[in-house]
C-alpha positions in Angstrom: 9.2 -3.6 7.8 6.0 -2.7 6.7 4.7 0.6 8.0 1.5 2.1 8.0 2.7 4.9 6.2 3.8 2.5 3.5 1.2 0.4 3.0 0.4 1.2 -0.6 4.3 1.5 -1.6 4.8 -1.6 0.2 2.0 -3.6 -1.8 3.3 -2.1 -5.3 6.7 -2.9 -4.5 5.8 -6.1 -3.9 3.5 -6.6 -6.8 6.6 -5.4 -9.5 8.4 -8.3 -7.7 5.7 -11.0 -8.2 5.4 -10.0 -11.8 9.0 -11.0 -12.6 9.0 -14.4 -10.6 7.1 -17.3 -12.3 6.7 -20.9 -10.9 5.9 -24.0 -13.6 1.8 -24.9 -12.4 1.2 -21.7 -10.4 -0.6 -18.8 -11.4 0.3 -15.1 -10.3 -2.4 -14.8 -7.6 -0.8 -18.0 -6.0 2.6 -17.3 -5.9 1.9 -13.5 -4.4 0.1 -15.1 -1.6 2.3 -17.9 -0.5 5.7 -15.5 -0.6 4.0 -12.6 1.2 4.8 -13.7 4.7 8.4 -13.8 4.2 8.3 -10.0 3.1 7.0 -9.0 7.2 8.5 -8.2 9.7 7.1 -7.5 13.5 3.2 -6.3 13.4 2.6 -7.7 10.3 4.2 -11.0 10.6 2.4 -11.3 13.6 -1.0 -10.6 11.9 -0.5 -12.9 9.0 0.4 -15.7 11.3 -2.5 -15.8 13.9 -5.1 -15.7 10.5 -6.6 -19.2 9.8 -4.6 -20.9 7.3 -6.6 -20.5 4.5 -8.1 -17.1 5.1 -7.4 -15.3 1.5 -8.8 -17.0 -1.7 -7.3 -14.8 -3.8 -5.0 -11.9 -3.9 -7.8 -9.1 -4.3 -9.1 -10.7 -0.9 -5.7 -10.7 0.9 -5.1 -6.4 -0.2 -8.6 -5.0 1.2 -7.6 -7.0 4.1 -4.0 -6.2 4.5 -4.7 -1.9 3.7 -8.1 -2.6 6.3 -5.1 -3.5 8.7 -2.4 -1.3 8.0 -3.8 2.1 6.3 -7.7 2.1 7.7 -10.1 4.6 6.5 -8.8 7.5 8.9 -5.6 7.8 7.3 -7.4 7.7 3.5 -9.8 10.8 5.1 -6.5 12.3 6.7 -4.1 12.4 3.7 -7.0 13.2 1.6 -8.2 16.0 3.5 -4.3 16.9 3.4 -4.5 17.1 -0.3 -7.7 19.4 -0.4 -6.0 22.0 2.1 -2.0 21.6 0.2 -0.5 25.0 0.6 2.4 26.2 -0.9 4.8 27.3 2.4 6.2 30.7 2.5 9.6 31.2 0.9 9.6 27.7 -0.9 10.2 26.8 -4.4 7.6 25.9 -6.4 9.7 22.0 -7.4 9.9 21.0 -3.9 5.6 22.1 -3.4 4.8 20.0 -6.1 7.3 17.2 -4.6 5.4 17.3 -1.2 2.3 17.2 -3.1 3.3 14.4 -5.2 4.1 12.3 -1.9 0.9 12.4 -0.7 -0.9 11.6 -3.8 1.2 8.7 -3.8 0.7 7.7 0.0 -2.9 7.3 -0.9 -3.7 6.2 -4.9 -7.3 5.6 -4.0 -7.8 9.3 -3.1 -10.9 10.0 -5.5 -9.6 13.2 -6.9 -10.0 13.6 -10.6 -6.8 13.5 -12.2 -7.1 16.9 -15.2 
């Protein structure tokens, strides 16, 4: 089941999988939007299902929609705003800091901090 919290995983996960599967006369963007529906489960599956049938052109079209859905602008601003104010807690190894920090950077890749 897709959850908000996973949206980005999700869609990467998903991507690796498209890559590997190749249909005779379809191109990537095709087969990535006719197997995403089978991937949902609850929320989602009911989201995909009352769009018009031909509501994404292309897969570019159907991710802003899909993150719009499931990870909306508050929770970039809220994980990001968690990444400006990352403290290391008191008594706690520097590895498993930079593991938490790690998680969020990867909960939100479009974070706009400059990578050193």
């Amino acid at each position: 089941m897709v959850r908000v919290k996973d949206a980005y995983f999700f869609i990467r996960e998903f991507e690796k999988v498209c890559i590997m599967m190749s249909i005779y006369h379809l191109g990537d963007n095709v087969v990535s939007l006719r197997f995403i529906p089978f991937t949902y489960k609850e929320l989602a599956k009911k989201w995909i299902y009352n769009l018009a049938v031909d509501s994404f052109t292309s897969w570019d079209n159907f991710f802003k929609a899909f993150l719009q859905k499931f990870f909306p602008i508050h929770k970039t601003a809220l994980i990001r705003k968690n990444i400006m104010q990352f403290k290391l807690g008191i008594s706690e190894p520097f590895w498993r800091f930079f593991e938490r920090f790690k998680d969020l950077l990867t909960q939100c890749p479009y974070h706009g901090i400059v990578k050193w």
